[in-house]
N, C-alpha and C positions, 0 to 999 in steps of 0.2 A: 170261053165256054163256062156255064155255070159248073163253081165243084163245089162240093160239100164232103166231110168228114164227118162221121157217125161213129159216135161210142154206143157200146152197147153192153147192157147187162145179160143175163141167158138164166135157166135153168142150168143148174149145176150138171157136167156130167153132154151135155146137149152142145155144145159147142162145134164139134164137128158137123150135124147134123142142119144149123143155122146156118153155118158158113157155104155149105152147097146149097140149101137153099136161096141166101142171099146172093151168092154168085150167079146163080139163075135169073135174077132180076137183071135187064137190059144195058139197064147207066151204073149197075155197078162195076168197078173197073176191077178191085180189087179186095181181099176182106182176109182178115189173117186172126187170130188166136194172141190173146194177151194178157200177162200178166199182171196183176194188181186191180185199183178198183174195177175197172172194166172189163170184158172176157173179151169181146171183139171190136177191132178197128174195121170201119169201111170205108174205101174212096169212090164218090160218087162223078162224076162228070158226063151230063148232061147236053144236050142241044139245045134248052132252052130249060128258064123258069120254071116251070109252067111243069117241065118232066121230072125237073130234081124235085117239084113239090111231089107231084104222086109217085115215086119213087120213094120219096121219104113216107108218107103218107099210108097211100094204098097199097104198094108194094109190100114193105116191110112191115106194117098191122096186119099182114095175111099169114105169115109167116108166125107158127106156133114158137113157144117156148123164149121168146122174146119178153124179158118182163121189163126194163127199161132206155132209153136210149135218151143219147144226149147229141143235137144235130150242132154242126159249127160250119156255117157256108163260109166261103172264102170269099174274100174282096181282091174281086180282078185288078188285077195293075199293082199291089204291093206282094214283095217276093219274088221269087223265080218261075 
């Protein structure tokens, strides 16, 4: 199954308020609070391509207070 990781930048202060929203999103599995450069971790896994695209995409562009994000799909068959 496709998975993807997503860092995310936020408005200061709005973190709680991303993170229930991003957990609303369908293929998100998981989304937590973090510190250093990035505010939020999110674990994405998907049914297909095709959904972790608009999941990254559509999903998460709808979602206010989101100012930058860094996407990292995973290559199936290396790791656990």
């Amino acid at each position: 199954m496709p998975t993807a990781y997503v860092l995310i930048t936020c408005d200061l202060g709005h973190e709680p308020q991303v993170i229930k929203q991003l957990l609303e999103l369908s293929d998100v599995k998981e989304a937590y609070g973090t510190y250093g450069v990035y505010d939020i971790i999110v674990k994405i896994v998907s049914e297909s391509m095709e959904s972790l695209e608009h999941t990254v995409t559509k999903g998460m562009t709808s979602i206010p207070r989101i100012r930058a994000k860094l996407t990292l799909i995973v290559i199936e068959g290396q790791g656990s």
